[in-house]
PDB file as gemmi writes it, atoms N, CA and C in Angstrom:
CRYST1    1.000    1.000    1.000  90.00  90.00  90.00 P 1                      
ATOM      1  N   UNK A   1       0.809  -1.197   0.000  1.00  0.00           N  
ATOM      2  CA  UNK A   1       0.000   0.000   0.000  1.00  0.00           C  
ATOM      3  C   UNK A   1       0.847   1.254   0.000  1.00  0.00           C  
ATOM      4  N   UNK A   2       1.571   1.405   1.198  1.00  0.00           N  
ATOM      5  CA  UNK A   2       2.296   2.736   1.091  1.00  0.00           C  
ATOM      6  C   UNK A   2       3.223   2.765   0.197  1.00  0.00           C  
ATOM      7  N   UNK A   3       3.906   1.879   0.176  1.00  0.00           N  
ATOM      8  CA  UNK A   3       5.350   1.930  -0.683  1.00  0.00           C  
ATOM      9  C   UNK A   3       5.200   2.003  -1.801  1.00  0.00           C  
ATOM     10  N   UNK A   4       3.688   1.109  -2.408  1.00  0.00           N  
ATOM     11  CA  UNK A   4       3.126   1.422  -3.508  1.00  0.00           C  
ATOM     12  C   UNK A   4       2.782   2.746  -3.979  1.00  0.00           C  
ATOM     13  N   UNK A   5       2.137   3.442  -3.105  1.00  0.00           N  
ATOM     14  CA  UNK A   5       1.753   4.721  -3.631  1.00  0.00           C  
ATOM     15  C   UNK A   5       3.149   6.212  -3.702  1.00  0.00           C  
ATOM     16  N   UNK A   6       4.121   5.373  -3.108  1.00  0.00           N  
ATOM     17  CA  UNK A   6       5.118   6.427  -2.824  1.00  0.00           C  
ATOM     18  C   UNK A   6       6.294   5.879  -4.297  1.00  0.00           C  
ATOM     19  N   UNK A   7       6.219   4.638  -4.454  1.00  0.00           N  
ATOM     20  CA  UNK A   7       6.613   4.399  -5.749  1.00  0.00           C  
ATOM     21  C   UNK A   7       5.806   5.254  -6.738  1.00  0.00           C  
ATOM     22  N   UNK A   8       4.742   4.709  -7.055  1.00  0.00           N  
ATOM     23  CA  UNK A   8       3.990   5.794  -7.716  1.00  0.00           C  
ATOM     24  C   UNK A   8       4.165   7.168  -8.164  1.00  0.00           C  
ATOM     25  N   UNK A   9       4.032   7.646  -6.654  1.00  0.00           N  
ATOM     26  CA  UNK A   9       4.635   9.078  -6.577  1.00  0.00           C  
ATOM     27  C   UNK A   9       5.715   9.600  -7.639  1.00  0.00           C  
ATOM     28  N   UNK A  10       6.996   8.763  -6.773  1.00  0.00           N  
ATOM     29  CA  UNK A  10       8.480   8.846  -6.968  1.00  0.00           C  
ATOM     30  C   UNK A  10       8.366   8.769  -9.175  1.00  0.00           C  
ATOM     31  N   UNK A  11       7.838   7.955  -9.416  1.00  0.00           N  
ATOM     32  CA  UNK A  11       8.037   7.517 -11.173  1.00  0.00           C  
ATOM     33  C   UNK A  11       6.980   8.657 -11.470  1.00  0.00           C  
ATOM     34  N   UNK A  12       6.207   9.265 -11.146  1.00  0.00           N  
ATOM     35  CA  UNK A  12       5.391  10.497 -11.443  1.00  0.00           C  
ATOM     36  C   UNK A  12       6.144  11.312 -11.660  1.00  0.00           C  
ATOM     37  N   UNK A  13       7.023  11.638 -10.573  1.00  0.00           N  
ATOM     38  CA  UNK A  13       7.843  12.751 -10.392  1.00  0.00           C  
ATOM     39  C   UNK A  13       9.048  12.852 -11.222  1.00  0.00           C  
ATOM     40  N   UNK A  14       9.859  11.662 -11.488  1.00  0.00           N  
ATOM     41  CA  UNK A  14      10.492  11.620 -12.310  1.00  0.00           C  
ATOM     42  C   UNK A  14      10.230  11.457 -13.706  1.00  0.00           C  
ATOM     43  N   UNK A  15       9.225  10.835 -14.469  1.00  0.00           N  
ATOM     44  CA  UNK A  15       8.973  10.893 -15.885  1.00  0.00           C  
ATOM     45  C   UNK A  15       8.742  12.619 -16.056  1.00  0.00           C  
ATOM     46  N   UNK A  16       8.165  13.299 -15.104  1.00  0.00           N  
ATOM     47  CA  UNK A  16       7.726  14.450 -15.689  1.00  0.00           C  
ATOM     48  C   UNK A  16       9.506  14.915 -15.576  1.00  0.00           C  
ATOM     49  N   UNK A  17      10.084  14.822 -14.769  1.00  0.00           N  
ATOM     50  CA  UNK A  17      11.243  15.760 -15.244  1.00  0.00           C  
ATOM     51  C   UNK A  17      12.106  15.097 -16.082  1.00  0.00           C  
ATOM     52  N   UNK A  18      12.101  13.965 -16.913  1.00  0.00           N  
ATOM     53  CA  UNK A  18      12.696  13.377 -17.804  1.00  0.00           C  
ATOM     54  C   UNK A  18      11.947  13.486 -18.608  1.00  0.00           C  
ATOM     55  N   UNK A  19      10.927  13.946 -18.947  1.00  0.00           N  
ATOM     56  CA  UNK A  19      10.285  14.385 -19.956  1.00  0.00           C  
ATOM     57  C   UNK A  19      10.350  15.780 -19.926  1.00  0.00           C  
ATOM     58  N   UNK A  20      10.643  17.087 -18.692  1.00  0.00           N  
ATOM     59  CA  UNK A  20      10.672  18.525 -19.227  1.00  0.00           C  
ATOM     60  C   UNK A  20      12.407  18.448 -19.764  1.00  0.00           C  
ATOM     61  N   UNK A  21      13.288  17.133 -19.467  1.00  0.00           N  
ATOM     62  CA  UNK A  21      14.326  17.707 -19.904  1.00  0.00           C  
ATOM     63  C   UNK A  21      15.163  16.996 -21.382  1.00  0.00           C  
ATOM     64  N   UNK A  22      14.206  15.822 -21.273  1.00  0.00           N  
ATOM     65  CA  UNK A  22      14.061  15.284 -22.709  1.00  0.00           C  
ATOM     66  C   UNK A  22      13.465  15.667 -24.142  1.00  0.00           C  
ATOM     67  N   UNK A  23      12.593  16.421 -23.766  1.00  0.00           N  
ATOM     68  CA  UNK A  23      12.088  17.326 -24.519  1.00  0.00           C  
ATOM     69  C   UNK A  23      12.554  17.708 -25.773  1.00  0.00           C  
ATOM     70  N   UNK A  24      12.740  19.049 -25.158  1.00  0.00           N  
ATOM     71  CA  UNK A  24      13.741  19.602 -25.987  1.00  0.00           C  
ATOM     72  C   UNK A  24      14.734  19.287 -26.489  1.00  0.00           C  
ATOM     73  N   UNK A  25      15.184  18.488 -25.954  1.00  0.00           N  
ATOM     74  CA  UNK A  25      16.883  17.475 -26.922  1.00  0.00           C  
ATOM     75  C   UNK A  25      16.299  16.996 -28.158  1.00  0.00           C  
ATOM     76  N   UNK A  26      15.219  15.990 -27.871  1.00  0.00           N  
ATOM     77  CA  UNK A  26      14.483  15.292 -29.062  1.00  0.00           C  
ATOM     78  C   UNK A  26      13.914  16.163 -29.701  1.00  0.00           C  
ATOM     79  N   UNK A  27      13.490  17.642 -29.544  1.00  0.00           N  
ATOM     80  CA  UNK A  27      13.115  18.403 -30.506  1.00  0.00           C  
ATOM     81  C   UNK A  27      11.791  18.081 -30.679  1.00  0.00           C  
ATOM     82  N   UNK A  28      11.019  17.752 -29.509  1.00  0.00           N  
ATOM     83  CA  UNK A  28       9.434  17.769 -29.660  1.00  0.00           C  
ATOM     84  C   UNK A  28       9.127  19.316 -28.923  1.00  0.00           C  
ATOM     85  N   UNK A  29      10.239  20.336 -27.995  1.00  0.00           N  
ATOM     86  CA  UNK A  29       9.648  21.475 -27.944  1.00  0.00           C  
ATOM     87  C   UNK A  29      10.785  22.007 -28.580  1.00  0.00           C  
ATOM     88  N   UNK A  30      10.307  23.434 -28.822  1.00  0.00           N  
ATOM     89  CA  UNK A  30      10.504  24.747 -30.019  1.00  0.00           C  
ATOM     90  C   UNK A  30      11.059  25.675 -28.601  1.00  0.00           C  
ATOM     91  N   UNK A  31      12.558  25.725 -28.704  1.00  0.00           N  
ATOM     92  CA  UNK A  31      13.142  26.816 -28.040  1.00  0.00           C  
ATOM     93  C   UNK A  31      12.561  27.860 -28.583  1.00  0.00           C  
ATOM     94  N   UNK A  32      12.356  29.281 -28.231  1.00  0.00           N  
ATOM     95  CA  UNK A  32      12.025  30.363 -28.657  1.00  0.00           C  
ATOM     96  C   UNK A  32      13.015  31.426 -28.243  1.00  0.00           C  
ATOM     97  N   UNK A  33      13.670  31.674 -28.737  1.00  0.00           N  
ATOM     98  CA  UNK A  33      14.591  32.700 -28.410  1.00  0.00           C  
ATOM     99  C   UNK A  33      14.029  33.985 -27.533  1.00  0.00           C  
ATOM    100  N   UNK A  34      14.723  34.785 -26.413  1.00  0.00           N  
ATOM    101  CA  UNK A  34      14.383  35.916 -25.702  1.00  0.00           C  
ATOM    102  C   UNK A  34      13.992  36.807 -26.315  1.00  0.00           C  
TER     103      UNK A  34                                                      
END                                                                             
């Protein structure tokens, strides 16, 4: 139960920031210059 939901958590938390920083490498987002 807990460990489950804190796993959960934990791979939530990380796909999203391997996805805000994968992103852009792979060129699925559009840097926009300042």
């Amino acid at each position: 139960g807990h460990v489950e939901q804190w796993i959960d958590f934990a791979s939530l938390e990380i796909d999203a920031n391997i996805m805000l920083w994968l992103r852009p490498r792979m060129g699925f987002a559009v840097y926009l210059p300042p």
